[in-house]
N, CA, C and O atoms as a Maestro MAE file, in Angstrom:
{
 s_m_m2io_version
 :::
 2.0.0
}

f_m_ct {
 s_m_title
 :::
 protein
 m_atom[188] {
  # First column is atom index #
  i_m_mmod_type
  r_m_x_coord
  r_m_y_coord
  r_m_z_coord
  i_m_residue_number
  s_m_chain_name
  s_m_pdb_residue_name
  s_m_pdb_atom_name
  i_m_atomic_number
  :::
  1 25 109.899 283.955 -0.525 1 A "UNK " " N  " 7
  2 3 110.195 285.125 0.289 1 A "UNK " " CA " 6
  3 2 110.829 284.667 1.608 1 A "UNK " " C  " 6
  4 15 110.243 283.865 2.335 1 A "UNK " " O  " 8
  5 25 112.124 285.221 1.939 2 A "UNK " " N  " 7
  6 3 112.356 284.920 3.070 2 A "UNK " " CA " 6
  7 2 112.262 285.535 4.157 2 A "UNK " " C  " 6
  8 15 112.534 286.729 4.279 2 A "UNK " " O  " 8
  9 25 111.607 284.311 5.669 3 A "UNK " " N  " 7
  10 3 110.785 285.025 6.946 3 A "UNK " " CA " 6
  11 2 111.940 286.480 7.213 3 A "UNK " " C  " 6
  12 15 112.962 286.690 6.559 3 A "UNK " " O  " 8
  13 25 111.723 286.823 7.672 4 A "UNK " " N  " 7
  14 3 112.303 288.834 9.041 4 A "UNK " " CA " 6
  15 2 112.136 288.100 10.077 4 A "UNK " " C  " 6
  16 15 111.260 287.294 10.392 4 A "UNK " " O  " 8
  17 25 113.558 288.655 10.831 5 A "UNK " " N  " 7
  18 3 113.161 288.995 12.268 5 A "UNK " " CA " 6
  19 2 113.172 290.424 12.742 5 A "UNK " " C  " 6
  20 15 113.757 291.378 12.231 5 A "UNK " " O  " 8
  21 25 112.476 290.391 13.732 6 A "UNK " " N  " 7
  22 3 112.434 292.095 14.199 6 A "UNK " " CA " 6
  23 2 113.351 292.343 15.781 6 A "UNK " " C  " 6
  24 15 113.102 291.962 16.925 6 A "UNK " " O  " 8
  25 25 114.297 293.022 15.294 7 A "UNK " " N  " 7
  26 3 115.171 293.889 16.348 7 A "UNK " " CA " 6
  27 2 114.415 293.697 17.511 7 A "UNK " " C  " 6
  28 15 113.211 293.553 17.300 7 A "UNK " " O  " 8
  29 25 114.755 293.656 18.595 8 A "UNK " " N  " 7
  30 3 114.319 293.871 20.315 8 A "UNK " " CA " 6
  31 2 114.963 295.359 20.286 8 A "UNK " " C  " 6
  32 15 114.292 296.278 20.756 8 A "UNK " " O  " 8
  33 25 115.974 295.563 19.861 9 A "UNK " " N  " 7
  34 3 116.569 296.996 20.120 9 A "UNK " " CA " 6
  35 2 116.099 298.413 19.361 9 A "UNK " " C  " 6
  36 15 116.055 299.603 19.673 9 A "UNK " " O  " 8
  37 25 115.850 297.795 18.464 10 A "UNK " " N  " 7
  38 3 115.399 299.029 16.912 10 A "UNK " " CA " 6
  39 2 114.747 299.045 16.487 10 A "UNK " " C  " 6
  40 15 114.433 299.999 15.776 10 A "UNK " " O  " 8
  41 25 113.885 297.690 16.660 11 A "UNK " " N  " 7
  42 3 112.439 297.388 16.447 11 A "UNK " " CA " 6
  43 2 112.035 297.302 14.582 11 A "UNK " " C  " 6
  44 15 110.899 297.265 14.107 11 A "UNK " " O  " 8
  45 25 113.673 297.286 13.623 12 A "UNK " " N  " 7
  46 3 113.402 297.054 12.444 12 A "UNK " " CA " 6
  47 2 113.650 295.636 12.138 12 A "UNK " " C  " 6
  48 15 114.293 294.904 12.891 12 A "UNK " " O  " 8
  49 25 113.039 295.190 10.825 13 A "UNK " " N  " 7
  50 3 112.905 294.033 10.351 13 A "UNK " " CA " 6
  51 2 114.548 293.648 9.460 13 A "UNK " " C  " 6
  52 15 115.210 294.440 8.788 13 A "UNK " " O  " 8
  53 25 114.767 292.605 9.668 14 A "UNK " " N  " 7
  54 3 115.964 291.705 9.335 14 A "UNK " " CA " 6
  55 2 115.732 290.234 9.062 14 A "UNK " " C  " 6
  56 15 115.154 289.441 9.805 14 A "UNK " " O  " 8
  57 25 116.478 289.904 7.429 15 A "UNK " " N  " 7
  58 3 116.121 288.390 6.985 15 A "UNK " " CA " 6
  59 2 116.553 288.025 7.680 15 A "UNK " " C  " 6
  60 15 117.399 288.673 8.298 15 A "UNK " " O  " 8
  61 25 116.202 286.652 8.024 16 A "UNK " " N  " 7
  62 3 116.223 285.389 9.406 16 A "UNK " " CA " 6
  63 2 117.640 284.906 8.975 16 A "UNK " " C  " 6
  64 15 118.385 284.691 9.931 16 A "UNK " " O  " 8
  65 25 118.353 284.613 7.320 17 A "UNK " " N  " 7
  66 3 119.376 284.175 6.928 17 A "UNK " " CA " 6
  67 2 120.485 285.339 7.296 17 A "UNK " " C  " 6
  68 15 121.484 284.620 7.285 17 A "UNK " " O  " 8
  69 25 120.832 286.261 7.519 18 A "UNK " " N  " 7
  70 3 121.306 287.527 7.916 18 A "UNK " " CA " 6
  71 2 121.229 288.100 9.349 18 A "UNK " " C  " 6
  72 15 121.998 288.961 9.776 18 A "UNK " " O  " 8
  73 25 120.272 287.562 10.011 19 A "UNK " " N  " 7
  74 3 120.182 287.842 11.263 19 A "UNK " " CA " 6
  75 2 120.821 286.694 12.727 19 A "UNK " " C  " 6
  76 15 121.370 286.969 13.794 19 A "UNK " " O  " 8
  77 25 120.607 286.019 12.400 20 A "UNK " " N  " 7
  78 3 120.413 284.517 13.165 20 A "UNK " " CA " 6
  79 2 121.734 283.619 12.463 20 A "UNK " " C  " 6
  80 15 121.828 283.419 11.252 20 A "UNK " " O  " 8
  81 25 122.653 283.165 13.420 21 A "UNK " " N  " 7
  82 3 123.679 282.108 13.400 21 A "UNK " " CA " 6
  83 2 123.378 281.148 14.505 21 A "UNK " " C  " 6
  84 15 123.277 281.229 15.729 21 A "UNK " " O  " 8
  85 25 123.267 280.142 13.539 22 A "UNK " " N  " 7
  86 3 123.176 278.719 14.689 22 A "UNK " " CA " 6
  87 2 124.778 278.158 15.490 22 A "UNK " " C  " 6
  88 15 125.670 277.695 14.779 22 A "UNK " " O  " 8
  89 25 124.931 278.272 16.852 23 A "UNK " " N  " 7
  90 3 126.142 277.791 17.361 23 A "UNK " " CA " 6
  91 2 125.592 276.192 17.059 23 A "UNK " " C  " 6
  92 15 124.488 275.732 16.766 23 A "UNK " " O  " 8
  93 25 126.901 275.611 17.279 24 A "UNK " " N  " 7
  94 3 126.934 273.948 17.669 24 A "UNK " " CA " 6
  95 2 126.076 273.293 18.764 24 A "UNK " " C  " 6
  96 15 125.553 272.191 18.594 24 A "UNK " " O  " 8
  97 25 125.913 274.222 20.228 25 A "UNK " " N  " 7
  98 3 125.669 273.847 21.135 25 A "UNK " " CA " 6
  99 2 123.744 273.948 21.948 25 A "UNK " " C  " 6
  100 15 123.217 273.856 23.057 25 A "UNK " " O  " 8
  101 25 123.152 274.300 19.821 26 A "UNK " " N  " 7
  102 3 121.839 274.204 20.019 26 A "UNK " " CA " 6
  103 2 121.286 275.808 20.025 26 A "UNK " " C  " 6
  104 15 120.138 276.043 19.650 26 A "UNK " " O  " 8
  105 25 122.045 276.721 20.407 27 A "UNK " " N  " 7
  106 3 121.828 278.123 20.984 27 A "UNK " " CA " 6
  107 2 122.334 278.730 19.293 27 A "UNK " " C  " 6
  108 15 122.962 278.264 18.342 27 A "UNK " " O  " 8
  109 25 121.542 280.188 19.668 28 A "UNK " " N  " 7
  110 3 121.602 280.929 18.260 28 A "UNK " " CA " 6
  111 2 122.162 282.489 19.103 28 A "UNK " " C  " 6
  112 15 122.082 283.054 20.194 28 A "UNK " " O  " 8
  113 25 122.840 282.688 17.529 29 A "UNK " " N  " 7
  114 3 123.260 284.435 17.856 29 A "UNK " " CA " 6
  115 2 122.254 285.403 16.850 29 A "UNK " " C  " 6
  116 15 121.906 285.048 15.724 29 A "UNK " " O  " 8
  117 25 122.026 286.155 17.226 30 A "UNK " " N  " 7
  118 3 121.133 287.077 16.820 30 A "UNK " " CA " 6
  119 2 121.928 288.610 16.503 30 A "UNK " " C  " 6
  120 15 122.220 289.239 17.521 30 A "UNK " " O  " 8
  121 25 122.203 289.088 15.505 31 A "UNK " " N  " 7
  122 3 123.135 290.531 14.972 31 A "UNK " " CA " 6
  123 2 121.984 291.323 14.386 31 A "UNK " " C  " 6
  124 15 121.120 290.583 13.916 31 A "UNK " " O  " 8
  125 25 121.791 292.304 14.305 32 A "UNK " " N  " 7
  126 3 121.348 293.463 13.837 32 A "UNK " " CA " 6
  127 2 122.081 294.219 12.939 32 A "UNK " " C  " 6
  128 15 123.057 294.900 13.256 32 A "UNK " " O  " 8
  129 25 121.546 294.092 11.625 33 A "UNK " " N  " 7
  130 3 122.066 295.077 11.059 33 A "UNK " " CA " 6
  131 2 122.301 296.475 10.602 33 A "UNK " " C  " 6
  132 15 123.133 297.057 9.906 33 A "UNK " " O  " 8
  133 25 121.022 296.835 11.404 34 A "UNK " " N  " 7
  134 3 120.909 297.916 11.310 34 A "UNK " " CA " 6
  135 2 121.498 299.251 12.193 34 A "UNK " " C  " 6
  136 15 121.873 300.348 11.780 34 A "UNK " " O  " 8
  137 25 121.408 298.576 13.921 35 A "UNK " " N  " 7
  138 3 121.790 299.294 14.735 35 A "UNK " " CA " 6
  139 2 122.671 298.586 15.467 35 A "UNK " " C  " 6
  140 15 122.699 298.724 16.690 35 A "UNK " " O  " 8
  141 25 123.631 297.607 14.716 36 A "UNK " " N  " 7
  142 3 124.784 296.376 15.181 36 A "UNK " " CA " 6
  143 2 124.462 296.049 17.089 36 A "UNK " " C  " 6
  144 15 125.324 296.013 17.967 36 A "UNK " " O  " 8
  145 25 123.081 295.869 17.237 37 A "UNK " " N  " 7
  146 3 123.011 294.643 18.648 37 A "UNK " " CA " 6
  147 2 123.275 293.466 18.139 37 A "UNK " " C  " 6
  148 15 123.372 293.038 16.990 37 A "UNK " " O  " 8
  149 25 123.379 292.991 19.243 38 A "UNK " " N  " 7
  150 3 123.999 291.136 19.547 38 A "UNK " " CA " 6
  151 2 123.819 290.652 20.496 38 A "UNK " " C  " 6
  152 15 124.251 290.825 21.636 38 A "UNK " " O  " 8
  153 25 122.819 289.677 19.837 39 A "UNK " " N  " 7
  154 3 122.494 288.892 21.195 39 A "UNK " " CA " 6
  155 2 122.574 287.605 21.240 39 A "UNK " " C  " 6
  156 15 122.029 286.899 20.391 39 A "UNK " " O  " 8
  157 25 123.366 287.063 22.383 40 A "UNK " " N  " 7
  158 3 124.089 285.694 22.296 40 A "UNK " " CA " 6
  159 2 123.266 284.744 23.079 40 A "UNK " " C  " 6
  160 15 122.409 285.035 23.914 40 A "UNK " " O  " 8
  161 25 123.699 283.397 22.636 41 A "UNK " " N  " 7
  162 3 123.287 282.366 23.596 41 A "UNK " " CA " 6
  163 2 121.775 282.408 23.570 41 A "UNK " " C  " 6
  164 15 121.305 282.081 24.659 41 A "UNK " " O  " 8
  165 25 120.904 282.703 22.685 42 A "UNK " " N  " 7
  166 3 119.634 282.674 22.525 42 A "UNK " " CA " 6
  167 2 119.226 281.064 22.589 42 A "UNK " " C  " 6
  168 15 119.360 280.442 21.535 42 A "UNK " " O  " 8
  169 25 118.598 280.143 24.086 43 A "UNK " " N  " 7
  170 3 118.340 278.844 23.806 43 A "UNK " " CA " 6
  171 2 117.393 278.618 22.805 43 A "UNK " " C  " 6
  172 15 116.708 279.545 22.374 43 A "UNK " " O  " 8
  173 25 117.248 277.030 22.237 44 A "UNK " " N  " 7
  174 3 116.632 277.015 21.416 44 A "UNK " " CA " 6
  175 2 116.161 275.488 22.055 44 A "UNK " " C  " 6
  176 15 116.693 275.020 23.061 44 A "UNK " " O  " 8
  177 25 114.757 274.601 21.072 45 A "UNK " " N  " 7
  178 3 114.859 273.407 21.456 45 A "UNK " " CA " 6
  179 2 115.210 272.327 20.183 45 A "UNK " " C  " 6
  180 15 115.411 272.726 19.036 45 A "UNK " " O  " 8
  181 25 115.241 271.219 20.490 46 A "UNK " " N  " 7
  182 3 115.827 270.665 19.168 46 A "UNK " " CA " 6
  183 2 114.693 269.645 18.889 46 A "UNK " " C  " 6
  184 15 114.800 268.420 18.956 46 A "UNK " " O  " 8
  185 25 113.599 270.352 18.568 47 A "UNK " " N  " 7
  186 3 112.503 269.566 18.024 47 A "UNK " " CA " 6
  187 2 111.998 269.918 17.103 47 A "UNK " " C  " 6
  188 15 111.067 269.270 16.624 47 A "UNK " " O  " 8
  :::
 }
 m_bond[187] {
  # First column is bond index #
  i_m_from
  i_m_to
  i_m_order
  :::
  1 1 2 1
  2 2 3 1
  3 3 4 2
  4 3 5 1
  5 5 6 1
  6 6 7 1
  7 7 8 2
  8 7 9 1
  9 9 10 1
  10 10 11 1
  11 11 12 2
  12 11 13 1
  13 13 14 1
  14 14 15 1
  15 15 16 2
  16 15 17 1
  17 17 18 1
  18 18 19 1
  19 19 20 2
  20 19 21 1
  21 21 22 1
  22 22 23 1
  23 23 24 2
  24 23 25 1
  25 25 26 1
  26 26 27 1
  27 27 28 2
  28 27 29 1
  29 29 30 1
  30 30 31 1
  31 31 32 2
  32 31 33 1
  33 33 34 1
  34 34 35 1
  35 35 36 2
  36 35 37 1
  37 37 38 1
  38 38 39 1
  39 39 40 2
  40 39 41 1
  41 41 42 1
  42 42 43 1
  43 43 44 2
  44 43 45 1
  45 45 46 1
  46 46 47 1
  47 47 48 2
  48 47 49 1
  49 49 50 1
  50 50 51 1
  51 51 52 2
  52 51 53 1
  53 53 54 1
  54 54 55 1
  55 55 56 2
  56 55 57 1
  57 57 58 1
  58 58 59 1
  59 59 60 2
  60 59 61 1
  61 61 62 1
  62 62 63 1
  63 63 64 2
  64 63 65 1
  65 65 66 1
  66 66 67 1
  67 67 68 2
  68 67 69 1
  69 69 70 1
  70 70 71 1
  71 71 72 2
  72 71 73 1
  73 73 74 1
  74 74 75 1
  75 75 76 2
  76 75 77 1
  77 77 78 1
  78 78 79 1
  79 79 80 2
  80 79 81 1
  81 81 82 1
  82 82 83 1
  83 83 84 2
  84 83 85 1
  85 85 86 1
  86 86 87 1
  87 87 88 2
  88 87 89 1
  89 89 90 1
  90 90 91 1
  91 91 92 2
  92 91 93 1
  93 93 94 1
  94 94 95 1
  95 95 96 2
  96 95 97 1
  97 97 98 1
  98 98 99 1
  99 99 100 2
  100 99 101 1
  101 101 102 1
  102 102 103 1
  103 103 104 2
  104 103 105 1
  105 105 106 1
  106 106 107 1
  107 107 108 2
  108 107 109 1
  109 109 110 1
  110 110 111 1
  111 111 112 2
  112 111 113 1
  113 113 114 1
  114 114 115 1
  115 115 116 2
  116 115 117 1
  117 117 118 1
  118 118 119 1
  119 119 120 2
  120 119 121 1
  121 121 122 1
  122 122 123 1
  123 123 124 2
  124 123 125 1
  125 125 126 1
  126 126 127 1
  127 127 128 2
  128 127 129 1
  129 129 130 1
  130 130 131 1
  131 131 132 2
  132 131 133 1
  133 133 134 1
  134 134 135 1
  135 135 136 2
  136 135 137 1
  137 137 138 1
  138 138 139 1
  139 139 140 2
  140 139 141 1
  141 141 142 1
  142 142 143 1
  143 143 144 2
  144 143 145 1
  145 145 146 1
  146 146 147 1
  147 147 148 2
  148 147 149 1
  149 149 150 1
  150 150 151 1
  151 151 152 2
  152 151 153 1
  153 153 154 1
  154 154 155 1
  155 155 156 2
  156 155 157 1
  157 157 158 1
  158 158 159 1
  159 159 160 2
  160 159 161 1
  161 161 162 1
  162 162 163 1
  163 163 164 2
  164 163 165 1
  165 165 166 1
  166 166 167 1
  167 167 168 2
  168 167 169 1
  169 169 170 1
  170 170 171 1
  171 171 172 2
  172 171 173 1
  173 173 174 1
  174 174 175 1
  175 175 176 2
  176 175 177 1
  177 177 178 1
  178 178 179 1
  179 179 180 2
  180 179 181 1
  181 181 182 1
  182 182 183 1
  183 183 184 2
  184 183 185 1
  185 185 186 1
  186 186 187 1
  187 187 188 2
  :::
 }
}
C-alpha cells in the first residue's frame, strides 16, 4: 500500500508517488490533486 499525504490546503489525502517531486537541490515540490496547490522548495534533510 502506498503511504498519503494530506493537503495543508484541502485537507484531502494524496499518494506520496503523485504528490511529492524530489528537486536536485535536496528540496521537494508538493502538488495537490485535488484542489491544484503547490508548494515549493519544501527543505528536506539528507539523512
Amino acid at each position: 500500500m502506498m503511504p498519503t499525504v494530506i493537503c495543508p490546503n484541502c485537507l484531502k489525502e494524496n499518494a506520496l508517488d503523485q504528490a511529492l517531486t524530489a528537486q536536485s537541490n535536496q528540496n521537494v515540490i508538493f502538488h495537490c490533486q485535488n484542489c491544484d496547490y503547490t508548494l515549493r522548495n519544501i527543505e528536506t534533510s539528507k539523512g
